[in-house]
MDTraj code that builds the backbone (N, CA, C; nanometers):
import mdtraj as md
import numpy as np

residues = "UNK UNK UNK UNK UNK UNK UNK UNK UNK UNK UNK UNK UNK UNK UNK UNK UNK UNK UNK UNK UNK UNK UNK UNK UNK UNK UNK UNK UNK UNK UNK UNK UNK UNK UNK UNK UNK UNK UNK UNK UNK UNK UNK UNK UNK UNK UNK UNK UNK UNK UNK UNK UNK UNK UNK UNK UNK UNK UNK UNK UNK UNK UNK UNK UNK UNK UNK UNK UNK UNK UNK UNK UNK UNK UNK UNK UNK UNK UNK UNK UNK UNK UNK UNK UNK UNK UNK UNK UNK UNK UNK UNK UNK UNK UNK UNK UNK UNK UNK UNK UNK UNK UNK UNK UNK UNK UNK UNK UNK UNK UNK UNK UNK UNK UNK UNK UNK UNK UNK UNK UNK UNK UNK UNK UNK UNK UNK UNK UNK UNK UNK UNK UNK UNK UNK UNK UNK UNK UNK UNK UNK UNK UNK UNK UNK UNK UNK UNK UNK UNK UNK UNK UNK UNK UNK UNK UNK UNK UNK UNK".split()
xyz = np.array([
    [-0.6458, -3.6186, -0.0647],
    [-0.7188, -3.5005, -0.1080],
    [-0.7532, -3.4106, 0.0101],
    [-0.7807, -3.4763, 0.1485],
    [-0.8286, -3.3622, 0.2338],
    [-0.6967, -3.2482, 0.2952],
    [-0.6037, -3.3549, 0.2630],
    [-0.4503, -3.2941, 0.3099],
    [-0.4485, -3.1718, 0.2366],
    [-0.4989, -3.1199, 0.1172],
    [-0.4822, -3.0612, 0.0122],
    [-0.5650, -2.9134, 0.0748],
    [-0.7155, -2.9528, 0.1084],
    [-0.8020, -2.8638, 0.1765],
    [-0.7424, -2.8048, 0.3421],
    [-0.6101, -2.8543, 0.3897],
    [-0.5698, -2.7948, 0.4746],
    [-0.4224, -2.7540, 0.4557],
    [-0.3784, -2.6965, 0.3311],
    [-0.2799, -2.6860, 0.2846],
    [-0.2597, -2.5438, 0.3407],
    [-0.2021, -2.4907, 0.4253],
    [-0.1247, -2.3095, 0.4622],
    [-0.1019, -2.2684, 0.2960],
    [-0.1072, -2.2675, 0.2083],
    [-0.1203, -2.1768, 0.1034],
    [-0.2610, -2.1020, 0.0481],
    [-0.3606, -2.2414, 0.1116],
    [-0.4969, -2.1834, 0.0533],
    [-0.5280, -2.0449, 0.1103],
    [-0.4694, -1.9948, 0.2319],
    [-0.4810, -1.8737, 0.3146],
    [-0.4122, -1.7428, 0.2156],
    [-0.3595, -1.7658, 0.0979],
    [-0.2870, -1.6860, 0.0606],
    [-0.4115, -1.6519, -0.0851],
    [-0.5038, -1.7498, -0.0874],
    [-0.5989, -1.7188, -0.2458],
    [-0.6477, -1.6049, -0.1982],
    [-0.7188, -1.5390, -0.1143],
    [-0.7984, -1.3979, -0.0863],
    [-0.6554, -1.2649, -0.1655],
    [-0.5920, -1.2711, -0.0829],
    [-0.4749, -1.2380, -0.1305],
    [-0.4280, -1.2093, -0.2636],
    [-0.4406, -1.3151, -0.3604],
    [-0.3456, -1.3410, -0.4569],
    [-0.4031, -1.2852, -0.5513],
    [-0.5885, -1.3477, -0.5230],
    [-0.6973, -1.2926, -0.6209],
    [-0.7121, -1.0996, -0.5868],
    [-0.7038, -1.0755, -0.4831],
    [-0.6851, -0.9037, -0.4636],
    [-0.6092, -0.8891, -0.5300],
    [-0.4792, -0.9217, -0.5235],
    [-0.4001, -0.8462, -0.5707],
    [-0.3868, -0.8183, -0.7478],
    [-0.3888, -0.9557, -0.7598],
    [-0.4241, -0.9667, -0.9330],
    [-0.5115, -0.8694, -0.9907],
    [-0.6337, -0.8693, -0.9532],
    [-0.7496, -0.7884, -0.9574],
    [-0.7447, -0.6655, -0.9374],
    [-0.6522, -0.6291, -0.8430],
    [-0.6539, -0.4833, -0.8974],
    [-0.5043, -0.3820, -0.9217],
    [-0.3810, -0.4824, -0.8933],
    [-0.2980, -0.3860, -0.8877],
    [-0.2843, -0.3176, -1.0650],
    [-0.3273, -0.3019, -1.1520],
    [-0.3622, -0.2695, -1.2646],
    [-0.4126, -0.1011, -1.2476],
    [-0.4837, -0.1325, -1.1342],
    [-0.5492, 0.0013, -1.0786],
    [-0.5062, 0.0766, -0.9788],
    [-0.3488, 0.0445, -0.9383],
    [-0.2995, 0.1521, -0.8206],
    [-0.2758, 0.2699, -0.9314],
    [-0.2257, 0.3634, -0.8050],
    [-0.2192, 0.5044, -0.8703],
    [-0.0828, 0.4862, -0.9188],
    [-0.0065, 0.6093, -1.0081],
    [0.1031, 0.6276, -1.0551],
    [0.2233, 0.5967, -0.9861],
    [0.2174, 0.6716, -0.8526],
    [0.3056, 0.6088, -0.7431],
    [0.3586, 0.4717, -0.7836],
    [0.2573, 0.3692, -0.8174],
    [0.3569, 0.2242, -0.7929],
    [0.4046, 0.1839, -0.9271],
    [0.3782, 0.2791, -1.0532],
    [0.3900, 0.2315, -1.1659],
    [0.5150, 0.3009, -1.2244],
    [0.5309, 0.4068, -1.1368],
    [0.6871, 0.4846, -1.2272],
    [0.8441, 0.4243, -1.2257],
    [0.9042, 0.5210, -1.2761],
    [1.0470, 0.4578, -1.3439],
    [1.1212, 0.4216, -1.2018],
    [1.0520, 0.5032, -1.0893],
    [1.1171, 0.4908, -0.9694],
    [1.1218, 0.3845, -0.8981],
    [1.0712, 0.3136, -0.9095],
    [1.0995, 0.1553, -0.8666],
    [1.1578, 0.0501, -0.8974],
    [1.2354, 0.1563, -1.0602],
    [1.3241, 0.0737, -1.1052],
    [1.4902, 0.1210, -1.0784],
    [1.4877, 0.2185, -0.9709],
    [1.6036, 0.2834, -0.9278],
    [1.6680, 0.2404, -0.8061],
    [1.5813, 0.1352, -0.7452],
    [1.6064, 0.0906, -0.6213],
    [1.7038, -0.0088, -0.6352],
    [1.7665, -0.0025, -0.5117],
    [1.9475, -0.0926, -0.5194],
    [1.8823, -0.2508, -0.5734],
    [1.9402, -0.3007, -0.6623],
    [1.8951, -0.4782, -0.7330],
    [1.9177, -0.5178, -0.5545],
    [2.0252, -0.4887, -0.4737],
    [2.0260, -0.5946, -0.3522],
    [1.8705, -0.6272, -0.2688],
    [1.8224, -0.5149, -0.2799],
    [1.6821, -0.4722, -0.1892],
    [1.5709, -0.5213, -0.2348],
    [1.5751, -0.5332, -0.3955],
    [1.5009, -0.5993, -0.4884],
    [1.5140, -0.7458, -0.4463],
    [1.6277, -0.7769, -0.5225],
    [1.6457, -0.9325, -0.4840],
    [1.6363, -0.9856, -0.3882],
    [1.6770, -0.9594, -0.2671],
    [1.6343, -0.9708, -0.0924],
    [1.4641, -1.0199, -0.1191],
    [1.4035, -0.8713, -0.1715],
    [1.2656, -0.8602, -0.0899],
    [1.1789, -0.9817, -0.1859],
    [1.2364, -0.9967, -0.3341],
    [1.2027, -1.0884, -0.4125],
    [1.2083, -1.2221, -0.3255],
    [1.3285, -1.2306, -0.3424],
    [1.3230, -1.3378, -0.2797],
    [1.2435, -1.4414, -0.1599],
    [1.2790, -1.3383, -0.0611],
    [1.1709, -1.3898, 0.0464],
    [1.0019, -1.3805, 0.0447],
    [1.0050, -1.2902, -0.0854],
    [0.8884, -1.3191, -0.0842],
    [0.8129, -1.4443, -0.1645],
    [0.9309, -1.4704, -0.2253],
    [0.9061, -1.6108, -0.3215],
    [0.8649, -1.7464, -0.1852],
    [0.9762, -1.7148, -0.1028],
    [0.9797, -1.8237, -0.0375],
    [0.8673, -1.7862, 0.0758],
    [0.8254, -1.7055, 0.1518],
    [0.6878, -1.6549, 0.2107],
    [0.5344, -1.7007, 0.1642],
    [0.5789, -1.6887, 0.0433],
    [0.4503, -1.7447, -0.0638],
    [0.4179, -1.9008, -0.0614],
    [0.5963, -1.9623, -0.0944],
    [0.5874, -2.0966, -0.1170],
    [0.6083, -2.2167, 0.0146],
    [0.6584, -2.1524, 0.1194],
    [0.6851, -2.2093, 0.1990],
    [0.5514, -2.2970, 0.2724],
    [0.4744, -2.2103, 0.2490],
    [0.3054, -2.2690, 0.3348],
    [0.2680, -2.3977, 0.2313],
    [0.2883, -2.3913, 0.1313],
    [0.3019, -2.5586, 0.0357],
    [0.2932, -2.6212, 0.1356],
    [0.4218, -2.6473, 0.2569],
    [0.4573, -2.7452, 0.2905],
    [0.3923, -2.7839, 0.4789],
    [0.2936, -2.6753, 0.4358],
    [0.2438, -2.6667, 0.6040],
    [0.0719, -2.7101, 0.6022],
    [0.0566, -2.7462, 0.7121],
    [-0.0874, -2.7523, 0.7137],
    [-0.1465, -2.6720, 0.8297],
    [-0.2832, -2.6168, 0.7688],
    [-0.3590, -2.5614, 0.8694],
    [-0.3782, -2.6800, 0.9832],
    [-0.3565, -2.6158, 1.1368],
    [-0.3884, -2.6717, 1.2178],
    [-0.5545, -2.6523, 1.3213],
    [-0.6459, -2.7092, 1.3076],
    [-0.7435, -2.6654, 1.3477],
    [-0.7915, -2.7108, 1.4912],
    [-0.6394, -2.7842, 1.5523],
    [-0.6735, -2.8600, 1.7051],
    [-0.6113, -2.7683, 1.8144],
    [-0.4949, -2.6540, 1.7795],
    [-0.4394, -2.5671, 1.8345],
    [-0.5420, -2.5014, 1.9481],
    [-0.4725, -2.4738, 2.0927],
    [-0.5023, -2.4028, 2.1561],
    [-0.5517, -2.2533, 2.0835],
    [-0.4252, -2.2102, 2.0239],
    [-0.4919, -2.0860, 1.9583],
    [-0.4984, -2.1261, 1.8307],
    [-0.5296, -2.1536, 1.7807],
    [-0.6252, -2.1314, 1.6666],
    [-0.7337, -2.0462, 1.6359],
    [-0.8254, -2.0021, 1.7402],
    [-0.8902, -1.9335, 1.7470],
    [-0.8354, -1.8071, 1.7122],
    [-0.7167, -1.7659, 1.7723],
    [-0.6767, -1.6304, 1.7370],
    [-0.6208, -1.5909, 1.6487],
    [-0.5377, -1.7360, 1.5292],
    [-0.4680, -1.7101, 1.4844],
    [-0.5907, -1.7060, 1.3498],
    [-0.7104, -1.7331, 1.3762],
    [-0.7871, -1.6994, 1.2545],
    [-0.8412, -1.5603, 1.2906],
    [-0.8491, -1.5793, 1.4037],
    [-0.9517, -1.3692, 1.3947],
    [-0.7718, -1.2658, 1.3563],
    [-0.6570, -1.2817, 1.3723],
    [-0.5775, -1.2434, 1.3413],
    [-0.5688, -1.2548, 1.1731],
    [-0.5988, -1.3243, 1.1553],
    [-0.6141, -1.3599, 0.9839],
    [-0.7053, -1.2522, 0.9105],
    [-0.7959, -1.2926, 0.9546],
    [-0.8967, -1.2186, 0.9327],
    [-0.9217, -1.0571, 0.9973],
    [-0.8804, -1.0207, 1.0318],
    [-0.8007, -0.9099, 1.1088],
    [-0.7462, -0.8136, 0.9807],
    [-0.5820, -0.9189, 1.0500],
    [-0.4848, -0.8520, 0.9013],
    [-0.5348, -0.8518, 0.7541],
    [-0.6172, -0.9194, 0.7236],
    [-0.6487, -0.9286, 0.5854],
    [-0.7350, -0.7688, 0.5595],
    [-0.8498, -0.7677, 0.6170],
    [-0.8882, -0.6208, 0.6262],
    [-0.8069, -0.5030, 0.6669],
    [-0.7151, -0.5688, 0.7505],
    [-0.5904, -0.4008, 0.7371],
    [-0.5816, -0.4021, 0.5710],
    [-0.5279, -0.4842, 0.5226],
    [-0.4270, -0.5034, 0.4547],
    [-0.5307, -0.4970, 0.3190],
    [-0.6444, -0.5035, 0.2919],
    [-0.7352, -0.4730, 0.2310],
    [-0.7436, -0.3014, 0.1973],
    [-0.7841, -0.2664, 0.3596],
    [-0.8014, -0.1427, 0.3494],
    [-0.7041, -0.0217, 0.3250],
    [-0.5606, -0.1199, 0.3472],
    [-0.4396, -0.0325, 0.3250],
    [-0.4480, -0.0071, 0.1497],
    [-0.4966, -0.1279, 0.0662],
    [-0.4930, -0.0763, -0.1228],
    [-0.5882, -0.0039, -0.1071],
    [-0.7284, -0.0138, -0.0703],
    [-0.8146, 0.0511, -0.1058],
    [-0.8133, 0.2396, -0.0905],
    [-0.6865, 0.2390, 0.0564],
    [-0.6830, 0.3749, 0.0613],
    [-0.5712, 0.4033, -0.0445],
    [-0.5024, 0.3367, -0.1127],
    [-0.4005, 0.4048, -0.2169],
    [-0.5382, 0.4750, -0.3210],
    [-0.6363, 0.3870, -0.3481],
    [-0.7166, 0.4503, -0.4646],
    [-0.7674, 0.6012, -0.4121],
    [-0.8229, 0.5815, -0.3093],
    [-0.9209, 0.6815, -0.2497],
    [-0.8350, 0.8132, -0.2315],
    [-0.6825, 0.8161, -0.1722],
    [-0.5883, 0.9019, -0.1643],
    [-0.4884, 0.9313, -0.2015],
    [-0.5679, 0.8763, -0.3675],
    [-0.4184, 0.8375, -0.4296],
    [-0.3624, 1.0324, -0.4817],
    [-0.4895, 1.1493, -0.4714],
    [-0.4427, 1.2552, -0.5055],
    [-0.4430, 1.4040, -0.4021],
    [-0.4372, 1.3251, -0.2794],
    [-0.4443, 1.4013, -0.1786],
    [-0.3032, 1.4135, -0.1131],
    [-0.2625, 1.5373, -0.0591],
    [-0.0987, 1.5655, -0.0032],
    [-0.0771, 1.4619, 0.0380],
    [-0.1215, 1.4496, 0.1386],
    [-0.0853, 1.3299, 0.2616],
    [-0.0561, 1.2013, 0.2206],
    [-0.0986, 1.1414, 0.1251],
    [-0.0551, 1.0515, 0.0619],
    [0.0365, 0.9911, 0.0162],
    [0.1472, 1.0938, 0.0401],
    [0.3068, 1.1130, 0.0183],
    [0.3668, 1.0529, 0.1265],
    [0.3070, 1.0599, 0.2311],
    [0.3722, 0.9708, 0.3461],
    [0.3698, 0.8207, 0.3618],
    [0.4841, 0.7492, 0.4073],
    [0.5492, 0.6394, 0.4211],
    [0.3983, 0.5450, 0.4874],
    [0.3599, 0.6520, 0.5817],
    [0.2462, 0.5675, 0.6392],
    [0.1152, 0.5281, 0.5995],
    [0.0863, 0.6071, 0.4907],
    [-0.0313, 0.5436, 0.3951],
    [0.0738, 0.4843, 0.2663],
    [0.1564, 0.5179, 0.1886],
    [0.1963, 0.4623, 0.0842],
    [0.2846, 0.3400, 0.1305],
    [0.3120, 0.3385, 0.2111],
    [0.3557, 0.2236, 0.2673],
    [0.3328, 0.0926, 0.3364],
    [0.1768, 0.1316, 0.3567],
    [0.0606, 0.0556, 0.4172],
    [0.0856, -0.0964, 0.3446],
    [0.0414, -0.0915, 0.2176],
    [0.0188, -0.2517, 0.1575],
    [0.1799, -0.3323, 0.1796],
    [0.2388, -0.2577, 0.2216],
    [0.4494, -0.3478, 0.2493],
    [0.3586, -0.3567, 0.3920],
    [0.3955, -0.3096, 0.4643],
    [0.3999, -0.3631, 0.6468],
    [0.2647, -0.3961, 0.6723],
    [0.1741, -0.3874, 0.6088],
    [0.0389, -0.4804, 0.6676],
    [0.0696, -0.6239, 0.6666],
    [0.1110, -0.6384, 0.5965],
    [0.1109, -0.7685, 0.5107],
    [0.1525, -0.8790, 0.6280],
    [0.2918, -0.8004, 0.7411],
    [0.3125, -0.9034, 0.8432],
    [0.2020, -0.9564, 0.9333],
    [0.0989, -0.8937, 0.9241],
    [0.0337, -0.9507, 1.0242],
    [-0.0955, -1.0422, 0.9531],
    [-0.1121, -1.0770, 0.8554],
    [-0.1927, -1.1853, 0.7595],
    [-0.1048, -1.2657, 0.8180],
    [0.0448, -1.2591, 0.7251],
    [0.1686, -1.3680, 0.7171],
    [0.2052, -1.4082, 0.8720],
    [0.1686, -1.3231, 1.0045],
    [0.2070, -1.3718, 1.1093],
    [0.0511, -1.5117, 1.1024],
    [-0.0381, -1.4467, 1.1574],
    [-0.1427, -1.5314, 1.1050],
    [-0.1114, -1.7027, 1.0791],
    [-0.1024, -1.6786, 0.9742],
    [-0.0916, -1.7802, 0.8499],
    [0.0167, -1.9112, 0.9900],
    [0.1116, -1.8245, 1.0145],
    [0.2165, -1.8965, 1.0666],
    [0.1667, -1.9477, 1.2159],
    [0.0545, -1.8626, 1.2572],
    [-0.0016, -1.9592, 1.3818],
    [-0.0944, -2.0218, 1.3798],
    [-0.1469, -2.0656, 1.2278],
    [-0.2582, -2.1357, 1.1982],
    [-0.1897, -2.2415, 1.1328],
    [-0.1033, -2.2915, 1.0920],
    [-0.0059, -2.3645, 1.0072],
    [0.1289, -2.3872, 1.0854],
    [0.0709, -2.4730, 1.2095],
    [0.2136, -2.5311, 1.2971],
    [0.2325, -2.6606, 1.2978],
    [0.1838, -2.7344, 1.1549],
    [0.2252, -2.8445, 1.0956],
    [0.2770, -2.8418, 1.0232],
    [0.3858, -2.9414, 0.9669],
    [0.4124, -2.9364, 0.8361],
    [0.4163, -3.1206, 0.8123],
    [0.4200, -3.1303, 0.6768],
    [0.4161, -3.2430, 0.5464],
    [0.5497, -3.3367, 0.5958],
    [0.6267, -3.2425, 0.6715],
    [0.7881, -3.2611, 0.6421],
    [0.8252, -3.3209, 0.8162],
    [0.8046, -3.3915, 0.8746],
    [0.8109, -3.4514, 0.9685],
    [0.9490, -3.4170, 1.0757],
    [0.9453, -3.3823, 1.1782],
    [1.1006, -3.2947, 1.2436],
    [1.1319, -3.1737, 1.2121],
    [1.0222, -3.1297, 1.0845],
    [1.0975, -2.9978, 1.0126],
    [1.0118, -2.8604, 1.1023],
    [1.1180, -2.8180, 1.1773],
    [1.0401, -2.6842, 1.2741],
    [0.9862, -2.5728, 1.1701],
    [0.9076, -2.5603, 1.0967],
    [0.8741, -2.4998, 0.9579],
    [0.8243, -2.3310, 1.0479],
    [0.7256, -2.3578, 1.1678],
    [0.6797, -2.2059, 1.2225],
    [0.8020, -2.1134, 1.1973],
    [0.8809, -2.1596, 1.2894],
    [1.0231, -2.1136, 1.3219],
    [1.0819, -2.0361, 1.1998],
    [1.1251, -2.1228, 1.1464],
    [1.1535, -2.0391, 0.9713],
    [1.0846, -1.9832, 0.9382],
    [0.9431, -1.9556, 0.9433],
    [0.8388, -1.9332, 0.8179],
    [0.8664, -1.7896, 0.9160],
    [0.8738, -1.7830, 1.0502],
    [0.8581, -1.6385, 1.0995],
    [0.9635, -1.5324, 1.0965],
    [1.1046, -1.6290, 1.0732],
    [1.2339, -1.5141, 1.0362],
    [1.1923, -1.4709, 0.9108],
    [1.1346, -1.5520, 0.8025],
    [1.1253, -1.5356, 0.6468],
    [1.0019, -1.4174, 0.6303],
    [0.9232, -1.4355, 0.6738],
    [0.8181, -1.3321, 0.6209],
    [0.8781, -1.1879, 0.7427],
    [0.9735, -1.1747, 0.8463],
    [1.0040, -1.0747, 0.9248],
    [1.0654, -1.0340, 0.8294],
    [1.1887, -1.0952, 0.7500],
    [1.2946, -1.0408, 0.6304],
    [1.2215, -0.9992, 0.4827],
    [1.1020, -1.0402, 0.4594],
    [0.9947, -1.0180, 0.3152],
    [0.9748, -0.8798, 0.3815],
    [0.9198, -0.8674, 0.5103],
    [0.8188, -0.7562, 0.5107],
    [0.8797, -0.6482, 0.5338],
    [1.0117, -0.6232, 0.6161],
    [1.1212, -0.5572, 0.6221],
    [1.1784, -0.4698, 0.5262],
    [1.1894, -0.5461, 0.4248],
    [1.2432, -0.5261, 0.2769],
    [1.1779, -0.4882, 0.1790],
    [1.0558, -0.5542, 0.1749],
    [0.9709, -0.4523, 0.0794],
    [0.9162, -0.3579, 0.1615],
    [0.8621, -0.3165, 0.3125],
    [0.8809, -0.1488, 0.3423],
    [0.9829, -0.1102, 0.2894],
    [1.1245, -0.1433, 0.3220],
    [1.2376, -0.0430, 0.2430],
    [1.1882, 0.0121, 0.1286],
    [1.1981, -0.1082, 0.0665],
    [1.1690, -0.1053, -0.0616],
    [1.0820, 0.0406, -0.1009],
    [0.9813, 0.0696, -0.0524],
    [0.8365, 0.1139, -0.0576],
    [0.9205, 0.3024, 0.0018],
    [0.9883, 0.2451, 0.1160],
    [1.0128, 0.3751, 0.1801],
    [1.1684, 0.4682, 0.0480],
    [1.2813, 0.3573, -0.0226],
    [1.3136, 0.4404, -0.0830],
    [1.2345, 0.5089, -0.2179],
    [1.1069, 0.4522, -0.2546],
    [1.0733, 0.5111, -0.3630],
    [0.9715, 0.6565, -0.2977],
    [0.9420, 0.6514, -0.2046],
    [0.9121, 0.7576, -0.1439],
    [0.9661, 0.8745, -0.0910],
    [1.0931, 0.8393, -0.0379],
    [1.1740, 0.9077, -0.0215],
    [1.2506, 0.9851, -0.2080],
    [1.2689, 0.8881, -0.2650],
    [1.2820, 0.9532, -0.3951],
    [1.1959, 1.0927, -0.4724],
    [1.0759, 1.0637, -0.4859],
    [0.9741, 1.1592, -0.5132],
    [0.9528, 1.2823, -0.4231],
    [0.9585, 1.2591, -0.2925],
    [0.9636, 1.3587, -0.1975],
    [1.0301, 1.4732, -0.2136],
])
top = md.Topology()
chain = top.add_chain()
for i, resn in enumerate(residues, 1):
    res = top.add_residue(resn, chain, resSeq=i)
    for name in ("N", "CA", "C"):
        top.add_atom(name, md.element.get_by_symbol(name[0]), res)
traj = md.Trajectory(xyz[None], top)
């Protein structure tokens, strides 16, 4: 059971519960037909890794004996308030010009690497014994976060 309380996924509940909670309430931007125009490859890519970004920390444990550890939680906690404050400004600007740009509408895609870097220097164990899991977990969330900016940048570029 305590294995359970140091599981690298529990880092993802702040997260999961935000997001649930309010993406109901982004502005029009994320809800139109235009996100259904984007190439299936870019989709499926960004799907994907993000499936496995999500699920991969299953298999990791928070490490709390790490030299850095320390940083890799104020980094946590860090990115989480970017990445907070990046939805909160979709509401606040969701009807102002500027808002049209890649760099606020694009905010909640590329924040996100630096929670998920986080996560990956707080979770340099894994369940899976020999298995270099950091290593992977950091090409995988570089290719998630990559891809859904695209993602983010052709539907912007569309409307523009």
């Amino acid at each position: 059971m305590l294995n359970l309380l140091g599981n690298g996924f529990l880092l993802f509940i702040p997260v999961l519960i935000w997001n649930i909670t309010l993406s109901n309430k982004l502005p029009n931007f994320f809800k139109t037909s235009t996100w259904d125009k984007i190439p299936k490859s870019v989709l499926i890519i960004k799907n994907t890794f993000r499936f496995v970004s999500f699920l991969l920390p299953l298999l990791m444990i928070i490490d709390f004996t790490t030299d850095y550890y320390k940083y890799g939680l104020a980094l946590y906690v860090i990115g989480i308030s970017i990445y907070f404050i990046s939805w909160l400004l979709q509401f606040k600007l969701s009807n102002k010009k500027y808002n049209k740009s890649l760099l606020i509408r694009g905010a909640p895609a590329y924040t996100t690497i630096i929670w998920l870097t986080a996560i990956g220097l707080l979770c340099n164990k894994t369940y899976i014994q020999d298995l270099y899991i950091t290593n992977i977990y950091f090409i995988i969330i570089c290719v998630f976060t990559i891809t859904h900016t695209i993602h983010v940048y052709l539907v912007v570029k569309q409307q523009n």
